[in-house]
N, C-alpha and C positions, 0 to 999 in steps of 0.2 A: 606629400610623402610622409608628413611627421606626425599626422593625425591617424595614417593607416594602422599602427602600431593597436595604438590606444585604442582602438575600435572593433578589433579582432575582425576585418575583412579579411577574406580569401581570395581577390581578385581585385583588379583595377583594370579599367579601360581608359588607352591614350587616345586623345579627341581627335578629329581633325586633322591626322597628319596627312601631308600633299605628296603627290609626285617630285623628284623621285622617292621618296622615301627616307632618305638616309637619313633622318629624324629618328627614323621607326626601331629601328633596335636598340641606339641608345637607351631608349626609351624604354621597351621590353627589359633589357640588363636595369637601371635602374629600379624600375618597380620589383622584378626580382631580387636584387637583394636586399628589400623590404618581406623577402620570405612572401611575394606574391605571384600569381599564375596571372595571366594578362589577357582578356580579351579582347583581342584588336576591331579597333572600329576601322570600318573600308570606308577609307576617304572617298572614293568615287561613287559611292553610295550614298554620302551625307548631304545634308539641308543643301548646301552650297556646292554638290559636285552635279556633271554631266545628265546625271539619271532624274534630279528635280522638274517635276512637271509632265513628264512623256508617258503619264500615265501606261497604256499597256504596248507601246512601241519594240517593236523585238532588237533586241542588242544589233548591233553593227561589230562588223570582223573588230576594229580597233576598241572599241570595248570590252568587246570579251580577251584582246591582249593585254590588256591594263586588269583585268581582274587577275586574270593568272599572273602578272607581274606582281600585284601582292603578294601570291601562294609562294611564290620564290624568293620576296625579301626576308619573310618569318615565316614560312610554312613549313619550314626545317627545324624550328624553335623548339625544343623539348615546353619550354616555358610558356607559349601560349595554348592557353586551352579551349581559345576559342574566336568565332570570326561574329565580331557584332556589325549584322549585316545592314538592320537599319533602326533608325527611331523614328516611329510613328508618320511609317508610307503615306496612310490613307491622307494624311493631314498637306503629304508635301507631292503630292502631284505623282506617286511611283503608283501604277494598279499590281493586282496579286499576280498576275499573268508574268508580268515583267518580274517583279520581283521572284519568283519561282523558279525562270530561265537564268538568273544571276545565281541563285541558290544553284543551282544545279552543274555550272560550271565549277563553284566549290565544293560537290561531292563528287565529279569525275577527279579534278587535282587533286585533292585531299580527303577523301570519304571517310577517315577515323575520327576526322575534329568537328565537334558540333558547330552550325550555325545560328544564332539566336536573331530573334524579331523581336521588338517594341512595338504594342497598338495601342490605341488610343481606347477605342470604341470598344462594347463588346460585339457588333456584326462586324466587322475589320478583324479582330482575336478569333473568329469563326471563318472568316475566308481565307487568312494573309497565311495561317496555321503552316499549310502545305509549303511555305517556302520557307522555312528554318525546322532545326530540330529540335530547338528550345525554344517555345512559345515564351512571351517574357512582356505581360500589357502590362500598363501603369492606371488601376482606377483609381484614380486621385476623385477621394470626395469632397473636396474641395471644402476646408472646415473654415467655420462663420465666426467673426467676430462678437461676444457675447450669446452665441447660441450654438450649434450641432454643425451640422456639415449641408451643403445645399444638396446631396446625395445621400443617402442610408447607408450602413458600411454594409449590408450585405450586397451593395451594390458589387462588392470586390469578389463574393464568390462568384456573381452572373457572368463575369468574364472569364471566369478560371473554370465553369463548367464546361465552357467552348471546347474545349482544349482537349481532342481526343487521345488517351492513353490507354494504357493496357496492353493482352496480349496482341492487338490487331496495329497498335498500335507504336513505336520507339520514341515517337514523340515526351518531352518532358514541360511538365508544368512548372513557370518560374514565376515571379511578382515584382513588379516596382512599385510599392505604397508611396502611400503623399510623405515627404517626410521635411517639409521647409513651408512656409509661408505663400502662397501664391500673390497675396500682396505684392511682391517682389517683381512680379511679372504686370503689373498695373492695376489685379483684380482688388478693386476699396472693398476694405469691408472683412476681407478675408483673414485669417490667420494662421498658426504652427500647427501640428496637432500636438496635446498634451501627450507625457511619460505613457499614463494608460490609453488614449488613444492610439497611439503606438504600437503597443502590445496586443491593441484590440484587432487591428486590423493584421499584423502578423498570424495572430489565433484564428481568423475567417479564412485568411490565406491557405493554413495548416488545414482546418476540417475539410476546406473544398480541395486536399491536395496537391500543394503546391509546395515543390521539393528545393526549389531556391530561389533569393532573394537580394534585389539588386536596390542599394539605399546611394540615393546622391547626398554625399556629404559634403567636406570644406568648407564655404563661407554657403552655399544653401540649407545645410544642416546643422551645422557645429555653434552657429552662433543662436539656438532657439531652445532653450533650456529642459523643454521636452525630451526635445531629439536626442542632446547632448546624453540626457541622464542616463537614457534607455536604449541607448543602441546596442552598449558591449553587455547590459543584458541581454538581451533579444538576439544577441550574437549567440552568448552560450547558451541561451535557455534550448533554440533551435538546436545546438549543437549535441545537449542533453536528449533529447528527440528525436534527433535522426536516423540514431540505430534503430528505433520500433518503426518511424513510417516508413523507413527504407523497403520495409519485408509488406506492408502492405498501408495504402493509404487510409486515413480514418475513416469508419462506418457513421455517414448522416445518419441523425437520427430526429424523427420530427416531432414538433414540440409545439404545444400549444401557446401563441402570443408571439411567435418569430424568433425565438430563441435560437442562436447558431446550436449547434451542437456535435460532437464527432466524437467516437467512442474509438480508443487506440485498445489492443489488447495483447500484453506479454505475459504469454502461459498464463499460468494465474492468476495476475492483477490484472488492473487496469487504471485508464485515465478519461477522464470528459475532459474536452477544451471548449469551453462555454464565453459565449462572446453575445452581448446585449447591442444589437447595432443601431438601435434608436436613441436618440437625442430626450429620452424621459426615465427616470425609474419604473421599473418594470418587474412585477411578479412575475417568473414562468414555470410552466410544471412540465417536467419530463419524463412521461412513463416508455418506457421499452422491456419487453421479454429480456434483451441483452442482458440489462440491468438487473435481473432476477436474482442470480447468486451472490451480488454484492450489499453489503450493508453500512459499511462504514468507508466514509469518503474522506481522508484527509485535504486542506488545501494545501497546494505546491508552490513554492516559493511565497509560502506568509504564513498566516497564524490559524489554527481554528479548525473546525471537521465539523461536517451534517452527515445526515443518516440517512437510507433509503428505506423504505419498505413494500415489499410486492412487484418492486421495479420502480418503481414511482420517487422522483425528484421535485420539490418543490422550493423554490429558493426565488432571493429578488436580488436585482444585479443594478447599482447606479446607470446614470447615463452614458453609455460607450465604453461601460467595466467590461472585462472578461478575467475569467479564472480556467485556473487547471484545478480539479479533485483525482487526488488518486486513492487508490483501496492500499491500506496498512503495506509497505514492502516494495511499493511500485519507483523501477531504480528513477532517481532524481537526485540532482545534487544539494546537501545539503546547505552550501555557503552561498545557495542563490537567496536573493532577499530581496523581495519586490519592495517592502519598508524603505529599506536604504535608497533603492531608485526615485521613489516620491521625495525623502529628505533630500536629497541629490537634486531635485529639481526645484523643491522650496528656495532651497541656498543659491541654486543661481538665478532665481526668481530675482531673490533678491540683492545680490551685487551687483543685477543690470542697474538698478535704480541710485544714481551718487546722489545723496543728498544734498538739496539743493537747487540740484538742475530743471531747469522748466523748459527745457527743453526733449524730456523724454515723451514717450506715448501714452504713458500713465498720466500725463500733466492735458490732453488732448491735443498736444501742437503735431503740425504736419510738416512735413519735408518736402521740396519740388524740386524736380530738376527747371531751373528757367535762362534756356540759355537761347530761347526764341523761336521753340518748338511750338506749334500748333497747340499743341495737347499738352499740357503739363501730366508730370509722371512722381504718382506717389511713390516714395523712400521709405518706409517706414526703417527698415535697415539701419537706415542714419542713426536713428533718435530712439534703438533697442535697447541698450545700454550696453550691447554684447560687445566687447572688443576682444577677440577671438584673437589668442595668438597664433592659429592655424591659417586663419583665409581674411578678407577683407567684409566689413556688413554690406558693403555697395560697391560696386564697379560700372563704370561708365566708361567702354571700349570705343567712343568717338570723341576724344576730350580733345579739345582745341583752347587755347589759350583765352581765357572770358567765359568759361562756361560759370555759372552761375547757381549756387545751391538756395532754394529761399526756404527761409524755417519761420512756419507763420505760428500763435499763438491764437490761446481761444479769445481773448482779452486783453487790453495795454499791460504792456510789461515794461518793467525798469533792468533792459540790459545790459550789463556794463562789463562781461570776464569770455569768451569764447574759448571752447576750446577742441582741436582734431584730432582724435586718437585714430591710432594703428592705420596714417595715413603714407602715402607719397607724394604727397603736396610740400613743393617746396617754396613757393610763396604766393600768398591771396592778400585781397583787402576786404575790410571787412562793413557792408553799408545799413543803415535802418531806413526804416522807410516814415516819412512826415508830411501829411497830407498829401499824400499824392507823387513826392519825390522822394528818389533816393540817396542819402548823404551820407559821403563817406566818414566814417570812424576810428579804423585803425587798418593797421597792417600785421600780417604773418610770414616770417622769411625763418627759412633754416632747416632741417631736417631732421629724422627722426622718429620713434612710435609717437608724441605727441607735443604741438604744434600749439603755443595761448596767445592771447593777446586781450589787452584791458585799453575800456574808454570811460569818458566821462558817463555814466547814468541820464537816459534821455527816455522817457515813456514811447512804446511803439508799438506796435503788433507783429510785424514782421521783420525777422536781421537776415541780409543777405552776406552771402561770401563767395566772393568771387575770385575765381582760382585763374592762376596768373600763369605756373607753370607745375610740372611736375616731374618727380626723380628721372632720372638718365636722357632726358629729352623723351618720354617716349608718349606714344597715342591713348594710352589706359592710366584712368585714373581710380585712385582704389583710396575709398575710406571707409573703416572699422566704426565709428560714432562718432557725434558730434553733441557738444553741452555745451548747454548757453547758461549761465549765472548772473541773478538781480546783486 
């Protein structure tokens, strides 16, 4: 809740509340008096309820009394605006069929308040359509550790073309862009998307028409100095915006080399939203008739102006840049400053890094959960240097007493200072490892934003810390970073 402020959202959704509900308005009142509207996620819908799996199976009498039980615990809400019916069917066993027949029991109850879908795919954002009123995929391009993204970002418009509007149409166009690490979720290799990739993928969103936008923040977004910078821009900038696409979506306009493009038009000015969605610099030239009457294109939110002439644009955009040009007068607010969002992101570039620590991801050390899993599971989270007073960098919702964090190096190191920020670990020991065994070094007791402890200096490659217990008795273990000191 205390992040929502800061971020200028319009809406939050409460996860997972269960039968009976009485969770559920608390809940609703709370995020409202953070001055937000709430769209309820249908627990009986989610990953872990009844409907998982039964691909296209038709509801049963007692199913369809539990969906209208929701519509009567909050369907009377002035405050909710909306019913978030699922995230990403195709992946969790619900077919369109099914999900359609569940949509449709919440327009007989309730027919004035939208329902929204999450897909995955873009053929799923093209079938699942018919069962919500707000279409809402998430094409995460899944961006790559020193290079682009393992998808083009115009991969975000091919889903958003799905998506039939218009007059034949009520349906609305929404978006869920990447906006965290998928690292996080096991994929090596992966990374955040920068301040400007951000923006870039917001701007593709915008030309292929897409009228809102749903960002996971807290400890997914807020500790990635990208994300941080540019969100409560990309809040307003949108916000700046929404009166012109309101009256009509932007005009594609096609461009030689793959250039996005969309041409907004108020009365007499206008605007391009230009988005470079490849991973290279790139010249592109954009001639259009549209473009005829204009000559002078100032840039929006930064510095500088190019020219047209005959219709014809020709400009070169970095890797995953996008800009807005507008013609002399085209309304925009003047106190936006894409400048300041880049310095904003330098600066926390740089306070993740405490000097010193060889334990960050700039130093190449790893983080594992090893508490006797199969599969070890990359943390990078740990070792970002973000300690986020909003949300935690990791969480491990199976924590049992001995679970074991190991932070390996690329090289012998001389560790000797540990330390847990923004944790609720309330006591671990701390072991390295020497030939082959692990031997213990020190202990961690007491509570806290942040948790040290110092030993002798012993060359290793790897210091584990094994956590003993944590705050209230409970099963979730949450830590913000972790630094190791020679």
């Amino acid at each position: 809740e205390r992040i929502l402020p800061e971020m200028f959202f319009t809406f939050a959704s409460p996860v997972r509340v269960r039968p009976p509900f009485k969770e559920l308005k608390p809940l609703v009142q709370r995020l409202s008096e953070n001055g937000l509207l709430v769209a309820v996620d249908i627990p009986s819908a989610s990953r872990t309820g009844f409907t998982r799996s039964l691909r296209n199976t038709p509801l049963t009498e007692v199913e369809r009394k539990e969906y209208e039980r929701i519509i009567r615990t909050v369907g009377d809400d002035p405050r909710v605006l909306a019913w978030y019916l699922f995230d990403e069917p195709e992946i969790h066993g619900l077919g369109a069929r099914r999900l359609r027949e569940i949509y449709e029991i919440f327009k007989e109850h309730d027919p004035w308040r939208p329902v929204i879908v999450l897909n995955a795919f873009v053929d799923s954002t093209r079938d699942y359509q018919y069962g919500a009123d707000i279409s809402n995929p998430d094409p995460y391009p899944l961006f790559l550790q020193g290079r682009g993204a393992a998808k083009t970002l115009d991969y975000i418009g091919r889903f958003l073309d799905q998506i039939r509007t218009g007059e034949d149409s009520y349906r609305a166009r929404w978006v869920t862009p990447q906006a965290f690490d998928y690292a996080r979720f096991g994929r090596e290799g992966n990374r955040a998307p920068t301040a400007g990739e951000m923006r870039t993928q917001q701007m593709i969103a915008l030309i292929h028409g897409a009228t809102g936008f749903t960002w996971y923040p807290e400890y997914l977004a807020w500790d990635e100095p990208g994300v941080a910078a540019s969100l409560p821009f990309l809040s307003r900038e949108y916000e700046a915006l929404f009166p012109h696409l309101a009256e009509a979506a932007p005009e594609i306009l096609p461009t030689a080399g793959g250039l996005e493009a969309g041409l907004i038009r108020v009365r007499e000015h206008a605007a391009l939203l230009l988005a470079n969605p490849y991973w290279e610099t790139k010249e592109f030239t954009l001639e259009s008739p549209l473009l005829a009457n204009f000559t002078q294109w100032n840039h929006l939110g930064s510095e500088g102006s190019i020219t047209s002439k005959d219709g014809k644009i020709v400009m070169t955009l970095q890797p995953h840049q996008s800009v807005i040009l507008g013609t002399p007068g085209f309304p925009y607010p003047e106190k936006l400053s894409w400048a300041s969002v880049e310095e904003k992101e330098r600066t926390l570039q740089k306070e993740a890094v405490a000097p010193g620590n060889i334990a960050h991801l700039s130093t190449g050390a790893v983080a594992r959960l090893a508490d006797g899993a199969s599969r070890p599971s990359p943390m990078p989270a740990l070792l970002d240097g973000m300690k986020s007073p909003y949300g935690n960098g990791w969480r491990h919702r199976k924590f049992k007493p001995g679970t074991g964090i190991e932070i390996e190096f690329t090289a012998g190191r001389q560790p000797r200072r540990l330390r847990v920020m923004a944790s609720n670990v309330t006591a671990a020991s701390v072991e390295i490892e020497k030939e082959g065994q692990w031997l213990p070094k020190a202990r961690i007791t007491g509570s806290g934003e942040t948790l040290e402890t110092e030993w002798e200096a012993e060359e290793t490659r790897k210091v584990r810390l094994m956590i003993e217990s944590v705050a209230d008795k409970g099963t979730m273990l949450n830590i913000g970073d972790i630094e190791v000191y020679e």
